[in-house]
mmJSON file of the N, C-alpha and C atoms, coordinates in Angstrom:
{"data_MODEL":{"atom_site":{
"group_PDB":["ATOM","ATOM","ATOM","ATOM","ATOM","ATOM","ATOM","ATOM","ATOM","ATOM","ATOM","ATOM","ATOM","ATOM","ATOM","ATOM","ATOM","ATOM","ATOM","ATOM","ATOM","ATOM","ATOM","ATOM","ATOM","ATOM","ATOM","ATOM","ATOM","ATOM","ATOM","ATOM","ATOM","ATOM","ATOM","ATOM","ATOM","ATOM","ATOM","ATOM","ATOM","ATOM","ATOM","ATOM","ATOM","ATOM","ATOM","ATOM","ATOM","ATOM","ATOM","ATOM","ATOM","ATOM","ATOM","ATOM","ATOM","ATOM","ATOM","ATOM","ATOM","ATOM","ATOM","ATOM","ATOM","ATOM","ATOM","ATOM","ATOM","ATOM","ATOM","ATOM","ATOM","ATOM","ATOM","ATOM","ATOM","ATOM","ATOM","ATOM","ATOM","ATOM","ATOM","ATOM","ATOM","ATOM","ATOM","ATOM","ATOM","ATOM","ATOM","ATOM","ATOM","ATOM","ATOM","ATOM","ATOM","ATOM","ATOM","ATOM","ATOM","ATOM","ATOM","ATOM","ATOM","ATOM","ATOM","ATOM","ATOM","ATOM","ATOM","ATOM","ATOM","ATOM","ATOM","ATOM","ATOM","ATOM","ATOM","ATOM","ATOM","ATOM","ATOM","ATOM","ATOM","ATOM","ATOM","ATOM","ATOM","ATOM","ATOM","ATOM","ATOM","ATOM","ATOM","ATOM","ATOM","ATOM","ATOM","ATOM","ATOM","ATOM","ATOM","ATOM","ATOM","ATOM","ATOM","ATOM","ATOM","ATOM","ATOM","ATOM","ATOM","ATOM","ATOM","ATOM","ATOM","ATOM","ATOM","ATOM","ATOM","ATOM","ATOM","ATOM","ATOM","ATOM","ATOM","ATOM","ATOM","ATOM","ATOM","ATOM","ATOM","ATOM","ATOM","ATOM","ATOM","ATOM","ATOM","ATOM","ATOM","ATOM","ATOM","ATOM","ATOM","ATOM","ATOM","ATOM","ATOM","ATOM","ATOM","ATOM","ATOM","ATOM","ATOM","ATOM","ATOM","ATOM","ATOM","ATOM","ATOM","ATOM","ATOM","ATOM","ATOM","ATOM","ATOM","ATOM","ATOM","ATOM","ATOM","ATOM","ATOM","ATOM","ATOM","ATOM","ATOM","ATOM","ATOM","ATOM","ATOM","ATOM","ATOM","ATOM","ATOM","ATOM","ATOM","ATOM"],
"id":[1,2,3,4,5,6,7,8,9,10,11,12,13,14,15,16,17,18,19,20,21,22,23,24,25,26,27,28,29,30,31,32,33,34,35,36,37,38,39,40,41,42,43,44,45,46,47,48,49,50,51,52,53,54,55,56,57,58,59,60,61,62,63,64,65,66,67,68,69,70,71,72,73,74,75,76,77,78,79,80,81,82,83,84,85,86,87,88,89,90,91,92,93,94,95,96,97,98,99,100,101,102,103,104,105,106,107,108,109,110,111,112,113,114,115,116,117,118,119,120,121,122,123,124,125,126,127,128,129,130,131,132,133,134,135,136,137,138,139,140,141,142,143,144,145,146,147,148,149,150,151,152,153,154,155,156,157,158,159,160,161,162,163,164,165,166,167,168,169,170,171,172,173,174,175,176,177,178,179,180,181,182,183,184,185,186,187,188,189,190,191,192,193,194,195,196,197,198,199,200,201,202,203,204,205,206,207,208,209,210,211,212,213,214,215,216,217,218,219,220,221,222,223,224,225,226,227,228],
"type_symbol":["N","C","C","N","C","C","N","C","C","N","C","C","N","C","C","N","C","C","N","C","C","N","C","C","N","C","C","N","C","C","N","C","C","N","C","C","N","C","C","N","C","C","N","C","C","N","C","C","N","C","C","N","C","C","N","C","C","N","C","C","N","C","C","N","C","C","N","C","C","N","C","C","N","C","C","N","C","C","N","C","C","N","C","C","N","C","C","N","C","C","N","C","C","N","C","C","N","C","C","N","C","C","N","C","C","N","C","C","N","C","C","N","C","C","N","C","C","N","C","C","N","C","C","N","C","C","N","C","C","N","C","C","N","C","C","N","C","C","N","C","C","N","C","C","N","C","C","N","C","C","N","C","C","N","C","C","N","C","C","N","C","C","N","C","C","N","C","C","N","C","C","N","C","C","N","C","C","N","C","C","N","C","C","N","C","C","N","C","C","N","C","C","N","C","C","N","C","C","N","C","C","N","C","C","N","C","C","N","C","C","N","C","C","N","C","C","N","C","C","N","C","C","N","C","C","N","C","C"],
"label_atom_id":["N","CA","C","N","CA","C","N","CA","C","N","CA","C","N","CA","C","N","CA","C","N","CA","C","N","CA","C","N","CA","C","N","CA","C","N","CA","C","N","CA","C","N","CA","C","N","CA","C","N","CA","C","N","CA","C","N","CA","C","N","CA","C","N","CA","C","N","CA","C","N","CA","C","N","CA","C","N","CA","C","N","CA","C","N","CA","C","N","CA","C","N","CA","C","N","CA","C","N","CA","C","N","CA","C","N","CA","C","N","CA","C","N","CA","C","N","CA","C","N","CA","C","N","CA","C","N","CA","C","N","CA","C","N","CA","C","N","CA","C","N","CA","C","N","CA","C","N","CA","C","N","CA","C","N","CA","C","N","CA","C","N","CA","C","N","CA","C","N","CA","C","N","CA","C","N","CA","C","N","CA","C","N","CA","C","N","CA","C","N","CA","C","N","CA","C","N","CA","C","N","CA","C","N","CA","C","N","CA","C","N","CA","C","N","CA","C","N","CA","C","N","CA","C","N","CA","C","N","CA","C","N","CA","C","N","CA","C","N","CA","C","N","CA","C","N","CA","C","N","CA","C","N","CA","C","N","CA","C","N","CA","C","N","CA","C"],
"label_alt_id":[null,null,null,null,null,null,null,null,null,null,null,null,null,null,null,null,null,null,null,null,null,null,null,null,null,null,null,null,null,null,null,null,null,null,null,null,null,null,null,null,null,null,null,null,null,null,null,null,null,null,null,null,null,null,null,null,null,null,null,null,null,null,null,null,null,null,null,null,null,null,null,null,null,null,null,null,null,null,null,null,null,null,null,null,null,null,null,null,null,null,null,null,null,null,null,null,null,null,null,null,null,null,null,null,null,null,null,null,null,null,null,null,null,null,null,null,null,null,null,null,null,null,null,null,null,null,null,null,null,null,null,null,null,null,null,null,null,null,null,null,null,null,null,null,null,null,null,null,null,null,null,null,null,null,null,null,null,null,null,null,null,null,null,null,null,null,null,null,null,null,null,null,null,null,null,null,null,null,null,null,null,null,null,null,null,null,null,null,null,null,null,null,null,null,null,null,null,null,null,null,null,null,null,null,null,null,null,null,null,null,null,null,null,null,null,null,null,null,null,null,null,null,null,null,null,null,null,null],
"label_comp_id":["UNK","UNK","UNK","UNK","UNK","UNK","UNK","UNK","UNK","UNK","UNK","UNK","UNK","UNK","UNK","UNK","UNK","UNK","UNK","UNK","UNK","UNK","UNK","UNK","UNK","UNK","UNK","UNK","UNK","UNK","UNK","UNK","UNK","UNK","UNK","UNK","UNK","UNK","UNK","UNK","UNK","UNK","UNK","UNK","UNK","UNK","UNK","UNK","UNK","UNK","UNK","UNK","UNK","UNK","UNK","UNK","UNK","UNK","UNK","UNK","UNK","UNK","UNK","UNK","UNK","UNK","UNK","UNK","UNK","UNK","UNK","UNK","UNK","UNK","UNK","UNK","UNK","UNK","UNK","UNK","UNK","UNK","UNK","UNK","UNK","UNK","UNK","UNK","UNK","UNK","UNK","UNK","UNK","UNK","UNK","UNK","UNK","UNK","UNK","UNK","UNK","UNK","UNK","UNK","UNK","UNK","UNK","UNK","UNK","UNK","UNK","UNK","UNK","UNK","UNK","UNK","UNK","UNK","UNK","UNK","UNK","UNK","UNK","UNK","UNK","UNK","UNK","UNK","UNK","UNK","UNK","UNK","UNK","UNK","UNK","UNK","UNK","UNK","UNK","UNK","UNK","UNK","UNK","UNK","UNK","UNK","UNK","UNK","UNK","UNK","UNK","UNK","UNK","UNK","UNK","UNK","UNK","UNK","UNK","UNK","UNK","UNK","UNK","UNK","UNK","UNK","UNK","UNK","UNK","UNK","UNK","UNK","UNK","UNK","UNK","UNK","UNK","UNK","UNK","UNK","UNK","UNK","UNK","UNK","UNK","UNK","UNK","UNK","UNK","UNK","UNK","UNK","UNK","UNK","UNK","UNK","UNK","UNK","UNK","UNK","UNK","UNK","UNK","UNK","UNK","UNK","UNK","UNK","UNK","UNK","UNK","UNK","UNK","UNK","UNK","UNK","UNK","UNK","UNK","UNK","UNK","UNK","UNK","UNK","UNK","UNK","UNK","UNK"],
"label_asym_id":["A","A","A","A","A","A","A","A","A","A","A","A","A","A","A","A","A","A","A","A","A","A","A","A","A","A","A","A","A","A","A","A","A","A","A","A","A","A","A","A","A","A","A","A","A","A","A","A","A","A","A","A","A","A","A","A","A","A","A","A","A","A","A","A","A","A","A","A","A","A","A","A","A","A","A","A","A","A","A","A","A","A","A","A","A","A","A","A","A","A","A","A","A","A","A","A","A","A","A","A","A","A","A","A","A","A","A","A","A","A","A","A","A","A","A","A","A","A","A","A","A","A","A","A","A","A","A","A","A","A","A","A","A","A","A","A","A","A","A","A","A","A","A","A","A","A","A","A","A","A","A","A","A","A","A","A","A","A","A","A","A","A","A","A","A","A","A","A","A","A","A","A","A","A","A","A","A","A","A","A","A","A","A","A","A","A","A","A","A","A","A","A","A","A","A","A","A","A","A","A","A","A","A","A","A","A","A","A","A","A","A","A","A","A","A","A","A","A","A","A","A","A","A","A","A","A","A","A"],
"label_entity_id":["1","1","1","1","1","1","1","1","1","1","1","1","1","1","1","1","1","1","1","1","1","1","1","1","1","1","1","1","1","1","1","1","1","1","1","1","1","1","1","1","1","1","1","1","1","1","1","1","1","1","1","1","1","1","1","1","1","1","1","1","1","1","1","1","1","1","1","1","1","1","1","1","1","1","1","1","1","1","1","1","1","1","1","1","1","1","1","1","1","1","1","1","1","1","1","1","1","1","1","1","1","1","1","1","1","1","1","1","1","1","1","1","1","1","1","1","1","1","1","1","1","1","1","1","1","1","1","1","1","1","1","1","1","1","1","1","1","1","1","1","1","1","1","1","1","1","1","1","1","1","1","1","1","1","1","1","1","1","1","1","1","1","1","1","1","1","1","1","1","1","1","1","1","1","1","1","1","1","1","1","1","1","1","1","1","1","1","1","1","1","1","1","1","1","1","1","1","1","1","1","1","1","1","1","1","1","1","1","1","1","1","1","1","1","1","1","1","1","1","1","1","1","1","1","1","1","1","1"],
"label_seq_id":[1,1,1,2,2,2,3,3,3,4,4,4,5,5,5,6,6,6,7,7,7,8,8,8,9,9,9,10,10,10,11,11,11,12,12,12,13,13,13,14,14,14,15,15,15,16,16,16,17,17,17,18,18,18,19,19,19,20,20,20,21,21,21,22,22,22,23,23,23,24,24,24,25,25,25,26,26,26,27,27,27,28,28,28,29,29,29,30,30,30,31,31,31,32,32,32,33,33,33,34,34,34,35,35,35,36,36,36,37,37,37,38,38,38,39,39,39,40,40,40,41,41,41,42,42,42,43,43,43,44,44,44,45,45,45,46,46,46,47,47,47,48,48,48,49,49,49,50,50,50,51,51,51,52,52,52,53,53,53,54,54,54,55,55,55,56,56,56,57,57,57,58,58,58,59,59,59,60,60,60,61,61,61,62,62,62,63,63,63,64,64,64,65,65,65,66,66,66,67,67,67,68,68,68,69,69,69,70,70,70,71,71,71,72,72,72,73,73,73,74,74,74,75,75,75,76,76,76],
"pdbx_PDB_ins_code":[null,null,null,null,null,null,null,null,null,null,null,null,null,null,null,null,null,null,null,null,null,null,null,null,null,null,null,null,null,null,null,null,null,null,null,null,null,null,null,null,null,null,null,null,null,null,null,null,null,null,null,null,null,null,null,null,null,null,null,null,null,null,null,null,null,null,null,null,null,null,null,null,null,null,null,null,null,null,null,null,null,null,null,null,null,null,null,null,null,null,null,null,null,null,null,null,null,null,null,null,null,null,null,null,null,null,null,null,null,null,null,null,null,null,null,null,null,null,null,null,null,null,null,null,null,null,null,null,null,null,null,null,null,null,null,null,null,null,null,null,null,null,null,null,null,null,null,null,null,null,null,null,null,null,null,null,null,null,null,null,null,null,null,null,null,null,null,null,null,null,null,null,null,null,null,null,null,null,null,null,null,null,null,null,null,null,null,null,null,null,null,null,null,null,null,null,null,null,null,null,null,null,null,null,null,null,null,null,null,null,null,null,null,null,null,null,null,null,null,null,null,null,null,null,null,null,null,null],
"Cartn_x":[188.39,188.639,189.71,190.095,190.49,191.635,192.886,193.667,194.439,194.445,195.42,196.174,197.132,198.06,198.142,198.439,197.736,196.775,195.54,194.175,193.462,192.651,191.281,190.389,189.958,189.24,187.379,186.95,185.764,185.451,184.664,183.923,183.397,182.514,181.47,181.112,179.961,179.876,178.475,178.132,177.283,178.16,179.454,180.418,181.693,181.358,181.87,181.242,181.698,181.156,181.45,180.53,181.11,181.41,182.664,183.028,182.3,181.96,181.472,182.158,181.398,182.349,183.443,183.296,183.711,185.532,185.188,186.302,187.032,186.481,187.043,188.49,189.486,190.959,190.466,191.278,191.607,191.137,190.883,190.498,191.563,192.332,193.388,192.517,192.275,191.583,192.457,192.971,193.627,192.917,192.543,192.303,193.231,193.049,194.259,193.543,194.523,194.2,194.52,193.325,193.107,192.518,193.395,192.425,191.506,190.681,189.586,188.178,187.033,186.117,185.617,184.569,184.738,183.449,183.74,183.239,182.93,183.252,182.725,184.593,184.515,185.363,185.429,184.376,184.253,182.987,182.256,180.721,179.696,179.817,179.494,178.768,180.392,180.0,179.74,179.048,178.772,177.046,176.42,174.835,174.669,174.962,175.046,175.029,175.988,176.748,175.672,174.742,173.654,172.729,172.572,171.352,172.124,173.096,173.962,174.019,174.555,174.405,173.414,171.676,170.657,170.691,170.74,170.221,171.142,172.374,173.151,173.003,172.189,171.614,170.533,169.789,168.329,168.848,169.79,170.17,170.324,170.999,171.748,170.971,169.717,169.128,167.415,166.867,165.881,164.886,165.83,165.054,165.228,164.176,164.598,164.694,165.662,166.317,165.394,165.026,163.617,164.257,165.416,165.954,167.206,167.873,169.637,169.33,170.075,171.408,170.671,171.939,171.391,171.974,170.854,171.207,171.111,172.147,171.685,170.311,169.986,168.859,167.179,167.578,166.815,167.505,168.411,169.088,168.6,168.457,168.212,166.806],
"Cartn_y":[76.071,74.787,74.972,74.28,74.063,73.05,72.909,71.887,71.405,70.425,69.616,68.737,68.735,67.644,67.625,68.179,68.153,67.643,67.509,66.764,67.921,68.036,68.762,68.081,68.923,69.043,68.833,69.175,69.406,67.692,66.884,65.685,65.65,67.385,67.693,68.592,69.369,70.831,70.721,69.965,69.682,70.41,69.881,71.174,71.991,72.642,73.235,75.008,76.013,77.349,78.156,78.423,79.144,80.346,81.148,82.031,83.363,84.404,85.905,86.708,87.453,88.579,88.942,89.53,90.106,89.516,88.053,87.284,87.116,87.452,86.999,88.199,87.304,87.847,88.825,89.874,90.545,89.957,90.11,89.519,90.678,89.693,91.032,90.758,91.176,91.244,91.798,90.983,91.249,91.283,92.156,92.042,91.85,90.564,90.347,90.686,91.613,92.125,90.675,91.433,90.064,90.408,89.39,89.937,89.044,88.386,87.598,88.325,87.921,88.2,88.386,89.376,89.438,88.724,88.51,87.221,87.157,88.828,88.814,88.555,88.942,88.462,88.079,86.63,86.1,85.964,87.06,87.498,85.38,85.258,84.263,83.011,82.857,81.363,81.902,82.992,82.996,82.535,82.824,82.472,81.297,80.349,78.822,78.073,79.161,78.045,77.502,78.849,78.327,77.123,77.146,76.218,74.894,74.632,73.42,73.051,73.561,73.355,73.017,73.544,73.117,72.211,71.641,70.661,69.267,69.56,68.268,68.099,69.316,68.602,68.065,68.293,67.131,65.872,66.068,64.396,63.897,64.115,63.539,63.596,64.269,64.079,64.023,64.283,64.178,65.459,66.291,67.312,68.992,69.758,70.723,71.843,72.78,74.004,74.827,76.122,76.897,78.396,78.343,79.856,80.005,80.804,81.148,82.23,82.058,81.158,80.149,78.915,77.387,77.165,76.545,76.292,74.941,74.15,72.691,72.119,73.134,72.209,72.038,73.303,73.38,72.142,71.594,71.46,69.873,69.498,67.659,67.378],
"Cartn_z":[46.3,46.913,47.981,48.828,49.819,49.789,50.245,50.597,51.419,51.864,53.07,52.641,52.808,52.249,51.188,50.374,49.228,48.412,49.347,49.085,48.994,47.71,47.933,49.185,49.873,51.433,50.508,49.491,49.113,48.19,48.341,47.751,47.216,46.864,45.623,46.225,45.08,44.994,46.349,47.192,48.407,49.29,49.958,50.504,50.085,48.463,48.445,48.583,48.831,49.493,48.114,47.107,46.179,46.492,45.494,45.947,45.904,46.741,46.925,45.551,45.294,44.679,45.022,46.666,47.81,48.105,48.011,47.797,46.676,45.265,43.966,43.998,43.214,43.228,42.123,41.884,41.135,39.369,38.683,37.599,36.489,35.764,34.504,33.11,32.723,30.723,29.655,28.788,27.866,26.79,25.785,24.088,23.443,22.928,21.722,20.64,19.628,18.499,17.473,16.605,15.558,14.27,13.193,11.927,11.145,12.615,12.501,13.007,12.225,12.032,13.693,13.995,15.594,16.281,17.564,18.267,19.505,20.202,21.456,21.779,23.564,24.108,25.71,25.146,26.815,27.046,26.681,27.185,26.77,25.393,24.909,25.706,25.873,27.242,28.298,28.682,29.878,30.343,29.4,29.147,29.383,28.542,28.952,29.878,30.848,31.983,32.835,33.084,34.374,33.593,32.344,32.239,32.038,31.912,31.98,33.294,34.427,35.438,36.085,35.87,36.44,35.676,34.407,34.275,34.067,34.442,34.821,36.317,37.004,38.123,38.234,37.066,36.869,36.809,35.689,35.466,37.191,37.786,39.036,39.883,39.887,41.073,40.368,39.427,38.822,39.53,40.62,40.581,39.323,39.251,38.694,39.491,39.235,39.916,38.749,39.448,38.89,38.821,40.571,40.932,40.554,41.335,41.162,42.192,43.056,43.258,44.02,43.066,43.787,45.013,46.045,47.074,47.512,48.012,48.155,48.581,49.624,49.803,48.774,48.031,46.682,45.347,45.57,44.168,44.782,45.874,46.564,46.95],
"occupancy":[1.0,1.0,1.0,1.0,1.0,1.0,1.0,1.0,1.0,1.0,1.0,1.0,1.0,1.0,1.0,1.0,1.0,1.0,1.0,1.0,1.0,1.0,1.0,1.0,1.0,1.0,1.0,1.0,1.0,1.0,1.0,1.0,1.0,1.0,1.0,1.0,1.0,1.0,1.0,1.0,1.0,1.0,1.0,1.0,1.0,1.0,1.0,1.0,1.0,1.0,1.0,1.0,1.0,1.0,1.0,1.0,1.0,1.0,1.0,1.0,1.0,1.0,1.0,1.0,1.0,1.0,1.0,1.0,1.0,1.0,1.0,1.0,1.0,1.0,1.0,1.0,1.0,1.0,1.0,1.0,1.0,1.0,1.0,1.0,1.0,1.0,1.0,1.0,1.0,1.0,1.0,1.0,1.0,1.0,1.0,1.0,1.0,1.0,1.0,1.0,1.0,1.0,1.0,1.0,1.0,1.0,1.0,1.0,1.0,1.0,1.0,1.0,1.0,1.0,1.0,1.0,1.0,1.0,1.0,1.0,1.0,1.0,1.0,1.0,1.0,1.0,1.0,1.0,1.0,1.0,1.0,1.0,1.0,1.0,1.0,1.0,1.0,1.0,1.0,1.0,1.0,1.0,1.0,1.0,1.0,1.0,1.0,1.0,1.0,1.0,1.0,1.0,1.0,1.0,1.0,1.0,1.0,1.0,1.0,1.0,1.0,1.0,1.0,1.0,1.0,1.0,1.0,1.0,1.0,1.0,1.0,1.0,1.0,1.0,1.0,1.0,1.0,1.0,1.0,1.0,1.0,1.0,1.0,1.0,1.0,1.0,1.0,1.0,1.0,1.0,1.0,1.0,1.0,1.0,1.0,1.0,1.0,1.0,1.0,1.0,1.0,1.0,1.0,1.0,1.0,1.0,1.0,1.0,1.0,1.0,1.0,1.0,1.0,1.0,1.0,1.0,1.0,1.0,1.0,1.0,1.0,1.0,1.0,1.0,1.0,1.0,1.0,1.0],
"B_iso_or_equiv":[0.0,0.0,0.0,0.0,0.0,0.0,0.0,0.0,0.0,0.0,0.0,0.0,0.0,0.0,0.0,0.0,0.0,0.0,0.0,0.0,0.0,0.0,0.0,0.0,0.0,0.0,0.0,0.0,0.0,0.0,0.0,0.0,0.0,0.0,0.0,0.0,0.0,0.0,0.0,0.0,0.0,0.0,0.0,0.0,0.0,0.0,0.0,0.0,0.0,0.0,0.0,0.0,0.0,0.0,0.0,0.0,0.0,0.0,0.0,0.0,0.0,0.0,0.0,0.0,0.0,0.0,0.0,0.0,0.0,0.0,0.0,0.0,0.0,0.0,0.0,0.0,0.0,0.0,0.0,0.0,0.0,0.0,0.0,0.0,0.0,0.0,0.0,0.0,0.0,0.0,0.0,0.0,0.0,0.0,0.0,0.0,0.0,0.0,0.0,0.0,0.0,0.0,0.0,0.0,0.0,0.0,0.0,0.0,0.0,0.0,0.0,0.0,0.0,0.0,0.0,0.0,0.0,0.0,0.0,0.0,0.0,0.0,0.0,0.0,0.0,0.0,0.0,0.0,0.0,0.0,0.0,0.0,0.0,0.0,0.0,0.0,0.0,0.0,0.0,0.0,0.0,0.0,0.0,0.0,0.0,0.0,0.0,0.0,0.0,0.0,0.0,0.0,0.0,0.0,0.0,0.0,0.0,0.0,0.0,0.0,0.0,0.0,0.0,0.0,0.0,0.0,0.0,0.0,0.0,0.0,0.0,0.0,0.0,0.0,0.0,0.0,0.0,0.0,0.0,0.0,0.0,0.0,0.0,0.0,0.0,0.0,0.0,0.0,0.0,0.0,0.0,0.0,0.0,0.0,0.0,0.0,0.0,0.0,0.0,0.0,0.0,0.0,0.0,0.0,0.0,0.0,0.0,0.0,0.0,0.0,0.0,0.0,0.0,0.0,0.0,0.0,0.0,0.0,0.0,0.0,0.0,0.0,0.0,0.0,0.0,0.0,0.0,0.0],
"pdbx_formal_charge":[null,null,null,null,null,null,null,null,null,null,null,null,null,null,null,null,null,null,null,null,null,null,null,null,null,null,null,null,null,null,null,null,null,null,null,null,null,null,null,null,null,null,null,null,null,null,null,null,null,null,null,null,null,null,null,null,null,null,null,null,null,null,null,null,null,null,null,null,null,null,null,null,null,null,null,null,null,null,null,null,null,null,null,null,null,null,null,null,null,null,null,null,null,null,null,null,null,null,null,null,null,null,null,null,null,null,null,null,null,null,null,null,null,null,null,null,null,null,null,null,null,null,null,null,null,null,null,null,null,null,null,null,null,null,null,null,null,null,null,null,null,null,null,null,null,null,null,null,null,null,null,null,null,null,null,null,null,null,null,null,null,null,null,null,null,null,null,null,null,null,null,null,null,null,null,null,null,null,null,null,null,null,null,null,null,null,null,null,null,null,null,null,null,null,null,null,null,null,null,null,null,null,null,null,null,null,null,null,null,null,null,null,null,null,null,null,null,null,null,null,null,null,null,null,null,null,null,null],
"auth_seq_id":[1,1,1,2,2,2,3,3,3,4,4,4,5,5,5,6,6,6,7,7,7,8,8,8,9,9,9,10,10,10,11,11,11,12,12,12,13,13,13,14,14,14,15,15,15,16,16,16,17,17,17,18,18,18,19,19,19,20,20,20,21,21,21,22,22,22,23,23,23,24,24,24,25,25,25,26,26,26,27,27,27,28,28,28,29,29,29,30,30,30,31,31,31,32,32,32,33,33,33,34,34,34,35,35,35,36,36,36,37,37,37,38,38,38,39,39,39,40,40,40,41,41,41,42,42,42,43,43,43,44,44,44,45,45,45,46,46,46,47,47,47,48,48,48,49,49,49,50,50,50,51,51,51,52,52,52,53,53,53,54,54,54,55,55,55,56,56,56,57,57,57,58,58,58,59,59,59,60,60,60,61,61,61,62,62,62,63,63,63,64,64,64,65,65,65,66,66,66,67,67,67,68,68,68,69,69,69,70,70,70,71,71,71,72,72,72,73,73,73,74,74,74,75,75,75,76,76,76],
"auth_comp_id":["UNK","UNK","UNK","UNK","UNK","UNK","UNK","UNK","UNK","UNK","UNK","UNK","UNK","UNK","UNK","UNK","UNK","UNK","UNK","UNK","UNK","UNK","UNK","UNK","UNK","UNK","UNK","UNK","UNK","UNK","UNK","UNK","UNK","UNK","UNK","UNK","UNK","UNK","UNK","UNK","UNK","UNK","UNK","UNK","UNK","UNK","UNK","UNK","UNK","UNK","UNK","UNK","UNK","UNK","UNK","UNK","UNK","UNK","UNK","UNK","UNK","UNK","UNK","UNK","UNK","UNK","UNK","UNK","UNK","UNK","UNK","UNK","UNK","UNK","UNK","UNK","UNK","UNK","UNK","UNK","UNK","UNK","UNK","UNK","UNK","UNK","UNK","UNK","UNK","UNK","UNK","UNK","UNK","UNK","UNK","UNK","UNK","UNK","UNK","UNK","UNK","UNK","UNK","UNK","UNK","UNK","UNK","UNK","UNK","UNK","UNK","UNK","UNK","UNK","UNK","UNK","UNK","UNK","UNK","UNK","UNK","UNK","UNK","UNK","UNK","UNK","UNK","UNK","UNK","UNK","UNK","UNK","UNK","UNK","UNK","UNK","UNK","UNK","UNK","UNK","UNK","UNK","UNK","UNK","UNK","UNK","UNK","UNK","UNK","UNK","UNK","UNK","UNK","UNK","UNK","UNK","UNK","UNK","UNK","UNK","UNK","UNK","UNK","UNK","UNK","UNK","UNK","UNK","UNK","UNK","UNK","UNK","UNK","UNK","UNK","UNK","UNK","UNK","UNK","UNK","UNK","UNK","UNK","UNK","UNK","UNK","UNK","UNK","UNK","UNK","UNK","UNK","UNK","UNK","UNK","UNK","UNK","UNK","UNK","UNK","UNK","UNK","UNK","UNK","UNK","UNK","UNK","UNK","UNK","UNK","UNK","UNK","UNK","UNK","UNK","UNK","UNK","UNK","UNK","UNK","UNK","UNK","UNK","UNK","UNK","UNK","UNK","UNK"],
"auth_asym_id":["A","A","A","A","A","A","A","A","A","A","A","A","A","A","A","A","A","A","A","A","A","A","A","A","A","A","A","A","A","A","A","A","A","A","A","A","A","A","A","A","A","A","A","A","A","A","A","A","A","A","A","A","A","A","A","A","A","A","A","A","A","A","A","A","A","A","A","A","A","A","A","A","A","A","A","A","A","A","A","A","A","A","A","A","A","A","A","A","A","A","A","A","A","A","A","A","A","A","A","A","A","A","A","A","A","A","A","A","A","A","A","A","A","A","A","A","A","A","A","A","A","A","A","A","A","A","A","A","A","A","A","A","A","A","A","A","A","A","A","A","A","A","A","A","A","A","A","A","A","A","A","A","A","A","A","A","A","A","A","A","A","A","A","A","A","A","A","A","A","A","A","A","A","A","A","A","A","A","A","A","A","A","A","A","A","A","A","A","A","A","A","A","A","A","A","A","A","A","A","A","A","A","A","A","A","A","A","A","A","A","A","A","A","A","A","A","A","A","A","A","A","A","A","A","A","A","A","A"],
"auth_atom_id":["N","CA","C","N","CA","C","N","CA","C","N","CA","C","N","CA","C","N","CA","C","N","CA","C","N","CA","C","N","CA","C","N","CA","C","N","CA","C","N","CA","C","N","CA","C","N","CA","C","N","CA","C","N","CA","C","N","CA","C","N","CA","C","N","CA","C","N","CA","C","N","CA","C","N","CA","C","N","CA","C","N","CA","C","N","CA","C","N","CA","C","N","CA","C","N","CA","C","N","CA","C","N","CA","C","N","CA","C","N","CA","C","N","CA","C","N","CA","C","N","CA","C","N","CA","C","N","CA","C","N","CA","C","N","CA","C","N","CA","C","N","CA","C","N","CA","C","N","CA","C","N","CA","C","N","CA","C","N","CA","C","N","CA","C","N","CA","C","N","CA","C","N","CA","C","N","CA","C","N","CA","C","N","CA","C","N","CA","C","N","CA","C","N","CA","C","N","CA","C","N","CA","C","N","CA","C","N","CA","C","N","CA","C","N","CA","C","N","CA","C","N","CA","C","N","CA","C","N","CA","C","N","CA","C","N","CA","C","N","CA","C","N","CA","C","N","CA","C","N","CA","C","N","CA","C","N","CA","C","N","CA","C","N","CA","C"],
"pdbx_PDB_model_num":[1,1,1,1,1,1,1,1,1,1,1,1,1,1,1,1,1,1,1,1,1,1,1,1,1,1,1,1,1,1,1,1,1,1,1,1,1,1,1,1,1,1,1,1,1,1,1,1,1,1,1,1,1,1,1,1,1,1,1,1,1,1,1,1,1,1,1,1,1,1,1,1,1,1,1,1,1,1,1,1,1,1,1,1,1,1,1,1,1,1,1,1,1,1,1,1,1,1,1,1,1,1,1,1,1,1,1,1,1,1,1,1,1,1,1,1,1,1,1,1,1,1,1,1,1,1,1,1,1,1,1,1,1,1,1,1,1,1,1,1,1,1,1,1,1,1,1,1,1,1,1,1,1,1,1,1,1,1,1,1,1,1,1,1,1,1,1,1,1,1,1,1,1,1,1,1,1,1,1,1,1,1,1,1,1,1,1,1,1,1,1,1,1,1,1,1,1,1,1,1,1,1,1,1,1,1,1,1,1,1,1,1,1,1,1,1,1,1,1,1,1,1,1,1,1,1,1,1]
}}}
């Protein structure tokens, strides 16, 4: 996201520019040791995310997204 004044510059994800790899900061990963039963770390929620996303864009627009990567003029 973007800011001026301290206003987000973006009104919704129509102009916002998701980010590149190319662009992504540095990413740090910590394992915290634990003497709980094991659970993955991270991997989990990552599956989910896309089909939530296409389809809270059905709700909002009653179209369905089929590909990836979504592109507005596919998602309207």
């Amino acid at each position: 996201m973007t800011f001026e004044k301290g206003r987000v510059q973006q009104s919704n994800f129509n102009d916002y520019q998701m980010l590149r790899m190319a662009e992504c900061p540095e990413i740090e990963v910590h394992i915290v040791q634990s003497k709980e039963k094991m659970g993955g770390i991270g991997e989990p929620g990552v599956p989910p995310a896309a089909p939530a996303l296409v389809n809270a864009i059905f709700q909002a627009t009653g179209k369905r997204v089929r590909k990836l990567p979504i592109r507005m003029s596919e998602a309207v």
